[in-house]
N, C-alpha and C positions, 0 to 999 in steps of 0.2 A: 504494500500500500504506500502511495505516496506521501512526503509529509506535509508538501504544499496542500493547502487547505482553503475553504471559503471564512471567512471573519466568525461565525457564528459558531462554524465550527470548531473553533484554536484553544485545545485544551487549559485550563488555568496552571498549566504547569510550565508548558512553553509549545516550542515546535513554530516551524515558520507561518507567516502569514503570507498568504498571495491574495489580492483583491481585486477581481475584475481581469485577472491575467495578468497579471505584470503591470496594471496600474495603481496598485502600492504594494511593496515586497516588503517581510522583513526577514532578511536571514538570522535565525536562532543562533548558529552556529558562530558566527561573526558579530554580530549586533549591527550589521548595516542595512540602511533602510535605500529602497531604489525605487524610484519613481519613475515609469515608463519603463524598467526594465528586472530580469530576475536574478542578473548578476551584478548587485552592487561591489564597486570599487573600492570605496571609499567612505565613509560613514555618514553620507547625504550623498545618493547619485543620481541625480535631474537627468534624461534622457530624451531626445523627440524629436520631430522632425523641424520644426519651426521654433517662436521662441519658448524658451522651456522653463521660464522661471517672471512674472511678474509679483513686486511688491507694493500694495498700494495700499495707500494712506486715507481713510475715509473721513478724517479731521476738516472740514469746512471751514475753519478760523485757524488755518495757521498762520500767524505772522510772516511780515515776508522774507524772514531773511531764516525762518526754522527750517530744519531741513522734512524732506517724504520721502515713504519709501528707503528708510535710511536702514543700513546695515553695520552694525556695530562689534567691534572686535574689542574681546577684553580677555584680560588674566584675570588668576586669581585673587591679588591683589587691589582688584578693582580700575588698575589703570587700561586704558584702553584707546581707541581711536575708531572710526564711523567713518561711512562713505555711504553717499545719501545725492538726494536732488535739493538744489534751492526752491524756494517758492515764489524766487524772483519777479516783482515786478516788470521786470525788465525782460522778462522772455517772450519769445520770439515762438508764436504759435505758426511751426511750419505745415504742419499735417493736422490732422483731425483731431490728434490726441494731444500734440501744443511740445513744445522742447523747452527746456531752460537749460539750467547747468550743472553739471555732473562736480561734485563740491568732494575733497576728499576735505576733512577735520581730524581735529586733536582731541576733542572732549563732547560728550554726548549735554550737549546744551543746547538754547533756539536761540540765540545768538549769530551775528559771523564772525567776533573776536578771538573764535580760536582756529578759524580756517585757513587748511596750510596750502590746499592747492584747488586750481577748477581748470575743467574743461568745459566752457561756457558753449553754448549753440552753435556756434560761429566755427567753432573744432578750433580756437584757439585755446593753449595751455598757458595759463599764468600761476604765476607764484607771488605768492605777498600782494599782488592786486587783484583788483576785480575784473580791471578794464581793459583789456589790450591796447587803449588808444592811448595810455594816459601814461606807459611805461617810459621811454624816450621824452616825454617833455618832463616829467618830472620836477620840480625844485627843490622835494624834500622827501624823506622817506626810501621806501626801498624794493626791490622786484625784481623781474624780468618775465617776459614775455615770449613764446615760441607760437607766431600767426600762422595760421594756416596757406598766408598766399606766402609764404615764406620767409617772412622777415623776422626779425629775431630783435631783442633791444631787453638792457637789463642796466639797471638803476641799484647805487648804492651810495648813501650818507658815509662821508669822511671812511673812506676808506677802499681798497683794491675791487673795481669789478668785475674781475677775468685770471684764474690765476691757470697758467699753462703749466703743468709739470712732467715733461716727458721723461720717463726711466729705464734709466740703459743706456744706450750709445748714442752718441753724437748724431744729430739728424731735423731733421723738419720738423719743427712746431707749428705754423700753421702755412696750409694750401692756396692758393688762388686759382682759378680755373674760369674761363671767357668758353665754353660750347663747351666745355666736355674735358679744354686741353687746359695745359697749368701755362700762368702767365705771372706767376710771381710768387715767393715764398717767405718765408719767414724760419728760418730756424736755427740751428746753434751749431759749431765745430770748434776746434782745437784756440782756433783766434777769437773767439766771440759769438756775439749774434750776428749774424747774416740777413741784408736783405736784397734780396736776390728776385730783379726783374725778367724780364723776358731778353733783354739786349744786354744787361748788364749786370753788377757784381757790386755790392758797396760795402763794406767789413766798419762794424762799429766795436772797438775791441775793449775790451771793459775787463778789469778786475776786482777784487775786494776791497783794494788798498789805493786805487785810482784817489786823486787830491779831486776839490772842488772844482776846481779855476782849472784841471786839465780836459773838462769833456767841451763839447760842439754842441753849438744852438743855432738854432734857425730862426730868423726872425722875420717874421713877416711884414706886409701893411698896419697898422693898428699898433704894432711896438714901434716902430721906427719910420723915417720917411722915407726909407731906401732900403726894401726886402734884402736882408746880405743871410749867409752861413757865416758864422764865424765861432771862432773857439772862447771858452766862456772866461780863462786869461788870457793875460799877454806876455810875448817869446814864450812860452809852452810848449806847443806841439808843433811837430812834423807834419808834411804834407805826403805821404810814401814813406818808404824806407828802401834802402839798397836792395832787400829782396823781392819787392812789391812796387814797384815805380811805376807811375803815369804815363801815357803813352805820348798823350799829343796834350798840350793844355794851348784853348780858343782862349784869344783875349780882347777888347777893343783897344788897350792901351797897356803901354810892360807895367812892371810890377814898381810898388815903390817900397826903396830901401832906405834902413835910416841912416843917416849921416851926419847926424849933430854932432857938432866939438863938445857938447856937453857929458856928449857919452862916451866918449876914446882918451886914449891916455898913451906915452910914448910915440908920440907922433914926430916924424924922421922924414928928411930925405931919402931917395934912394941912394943905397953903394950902389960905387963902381961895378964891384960883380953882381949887383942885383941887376942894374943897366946893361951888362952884357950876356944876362939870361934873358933880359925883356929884346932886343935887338935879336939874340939867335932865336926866338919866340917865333918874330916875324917872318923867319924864313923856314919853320916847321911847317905851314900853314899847309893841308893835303886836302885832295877829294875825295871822296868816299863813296861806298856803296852797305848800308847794312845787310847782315846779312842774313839776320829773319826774312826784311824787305824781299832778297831777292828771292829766296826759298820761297815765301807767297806770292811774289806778281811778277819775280821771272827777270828779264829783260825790261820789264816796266817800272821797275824799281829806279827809285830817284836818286841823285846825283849829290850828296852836301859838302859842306867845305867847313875846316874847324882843323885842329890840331889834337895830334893823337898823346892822350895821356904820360904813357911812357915814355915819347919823348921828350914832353915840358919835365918828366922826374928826371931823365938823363942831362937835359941842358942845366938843371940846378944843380947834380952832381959834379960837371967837367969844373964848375967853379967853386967848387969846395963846401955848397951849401947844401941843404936837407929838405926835399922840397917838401914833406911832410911840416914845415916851423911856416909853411904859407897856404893861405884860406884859398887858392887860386886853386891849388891842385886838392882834389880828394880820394880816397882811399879807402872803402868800407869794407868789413869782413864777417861774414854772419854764416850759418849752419846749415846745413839741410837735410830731412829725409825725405823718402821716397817711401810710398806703401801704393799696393797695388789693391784697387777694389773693386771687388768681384762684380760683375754683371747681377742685375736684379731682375727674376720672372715678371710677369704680370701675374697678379689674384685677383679673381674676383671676390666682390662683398657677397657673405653667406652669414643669413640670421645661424643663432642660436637656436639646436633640436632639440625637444623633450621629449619624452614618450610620456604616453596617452595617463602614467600616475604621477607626469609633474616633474619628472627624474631627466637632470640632464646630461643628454644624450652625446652632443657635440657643441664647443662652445662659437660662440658670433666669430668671422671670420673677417679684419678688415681689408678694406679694395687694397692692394701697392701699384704703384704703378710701375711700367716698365723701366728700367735704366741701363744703359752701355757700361761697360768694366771701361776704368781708366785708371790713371796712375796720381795719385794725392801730394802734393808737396809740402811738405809742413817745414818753416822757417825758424830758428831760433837766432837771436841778436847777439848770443855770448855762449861760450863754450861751456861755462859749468851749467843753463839750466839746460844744454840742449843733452839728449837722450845718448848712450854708447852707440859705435856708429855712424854717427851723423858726419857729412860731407862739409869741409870746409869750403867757403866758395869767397875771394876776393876780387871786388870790379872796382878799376879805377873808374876817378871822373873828371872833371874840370868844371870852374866856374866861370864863365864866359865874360862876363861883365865885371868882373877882376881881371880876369888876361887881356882883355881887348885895353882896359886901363891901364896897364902892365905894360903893355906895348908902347902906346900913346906917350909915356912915359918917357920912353928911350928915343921917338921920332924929333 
């Protein structure tokens, strides 16, 4: 004999109950009850074809800000939290049966002062507001907003509203993307933060110990009459370094250098043998061809004229001097490694699987995009912080507006 049974007939001892077939179960043997089915899961299991669970609240005088329909989660303790519908004045009757907004809260009260989150009609999610419109203009207070037609805006009173924290290895903190393709990034390596356009490369290098007066401000209309970049002291920074240098700098007018007598000291004629380094200067004077230049455009590569390093350091030697004790000539020497980095597949984005009791299966998988292997150069300015290893690398230079003065000198 079976032990499913009709209700009238369910022993007072125990044994299952089935009501109507399978439209209420209770298995004896488990304690779970199934609704629409005879194999409950789980200790409440709603089963059906359409929707399978309404909660309705037959209260005619709710206030409008009490929640219906509301379902309540608690411990034993008593503390708990509820997820419920508003009775919003402000909804939005789209169908026959009307929408508001799906209200999650902190305390089973009619109240909205302990409401932590909604997903209002509109299918936008706010936090700490009501309103999606009112996130972004904000003056006071605090939120964020994730709309539906996709804009995003989050508001916070004196203090950080975006903290990025990537963990693990050096790389991308945030994407930009114009159709589909990336067009700009934001993220971190060996030198700093990075922010990395679609044509170009800008390195902002930043450490713990950096002074005030050594970082870079941009100032725009509204601070100044004349939008400049500049660094926030003065003689502070660098424009490049020996390992990182500018390629080409556009100007409408040269540079201006300072030259008050107020700021120099030991100030001299030229020797003799300075005068007869500046006179052989004039006949080092050679044409050129770079040879990155030619390597990329070949035959089309340009033509300059200038004098080659090493020889302004030989003509200060033949007369007994060090051309190193003169700003004219330079000399920089800095570290190098090299690391090779592997080529990156494409992934695609794959939700997170659970099986049918909740349990999960496989976890969210995020997009990467593709990337080429290439080879990384990472630069150190001094030999004790650079890594074992590392390649020393020394380029002379010249400063042109000193030798041409240098010359002028001895003409």
């Amino acid at each position: 004999m079976s032990k499913a049974r009709d209700l009238a007939d369910v022993p007072a001892g125990g044994g299952d109950l089935n009501v109507d077939s399978g439209t209420l179960f209770v298995d004896a043997s488990t304690n779970r009850v199934g609704i629409g089915t005879t194999s409950p899961s789980t200790a409440l299991h709603i089963s059906g074809t359409s929707e399978v669970l309404r909660i309705e609240d037959t209260d005619a005088t709710l206030a409008t800000d009490q929640s219906i329909g509301k379902v309540e989660f608690y411990s034993n303790d008593a503390s708990g939290a509820g997820v419920g519908i508003k009775a919003s004045v402000e909804a939005v009757a789209e169908d026959s049966i009307g929408r508001t907004s799906l209200v999650f809260a902190t305390a089973d009260d009619t109240t909205n002062d302990n409401e932590g989150m909604r997903l209002d009609s509109s299918g936008n999610l706010l936090v700490g507001q009501s309103s999606s419109t009112t996130v972004d203009t904000l003056t006071s207070g605090s939120g964020y907003s994730f709309q539906s037609n996709g804009r995003g805006a989050i508001a916070r009173t004196n203090g950080i509203c975006l903290a990025l924290n990537r963990i693990g290895t050096d790389g991308d903190f945030v994407e930009f993307k114009k159709d589909g393709l990336q067009v700009g990034r934001i993220g971190h390596d060996t030198y700093g933060i990075d922010i990395d356009g679609k044509t170009g490369y800008l390195g902002l290098n930043v450490n713990d110990a950096i002074a005030a007066d050594t970082g870079v401000e941009i100032l725009s209309r509204g601070f100044t009459a004349t939008p400049r970049l500049q660094p926030n002291g003065d003689n502070k920074l660098n424009l490049g370094d020996s390992g990182r240098r500018w390629k080409t700098v556009y100007a409408v007018t040269t540079s201006i250098n300072n030259s008050d007598i107020n700021e120099k000291q030991d100030i001299e004629e030229l020797s003799e043998a300075e005068l007869r380094v500046a006179v052989a200067c004039k006949g080092l004077m050679r044409k050129y061809r770079w040879k990155d230049a030619v390597e990329e455009k070949g035959d089309d590569a340009r033509i300059h004229f200038g004098i080659i390093a090493q020889d302004l350091q030989a003509a200060f030697e033949a007369e007994g001097l060090d051309a190193h004790r003169y700003a004219v000539f330079c000399s920089d020497t800095w570290w190098e490694t090299y690391t090779d980095v592997p080529a990156v597949e494409a992934v695609e984005a794959q939700d997170a699987v659970y099986d049918e009791e909740g349990n999960l299966v496989s976890e969210a998988v995020e997009a990467v995009e593709a990337k080429e292997a290439y080879t990384r150069t990472d630069t150190y300015e001094t030999e004790e912080e650079a890594p074992e290893g590392a390649v020393e690398r020394t380029r002379l230079g010249v400063r042109y507006s000193e030798l041409l003065a240098f010359i002028i000198a001895a003409i």
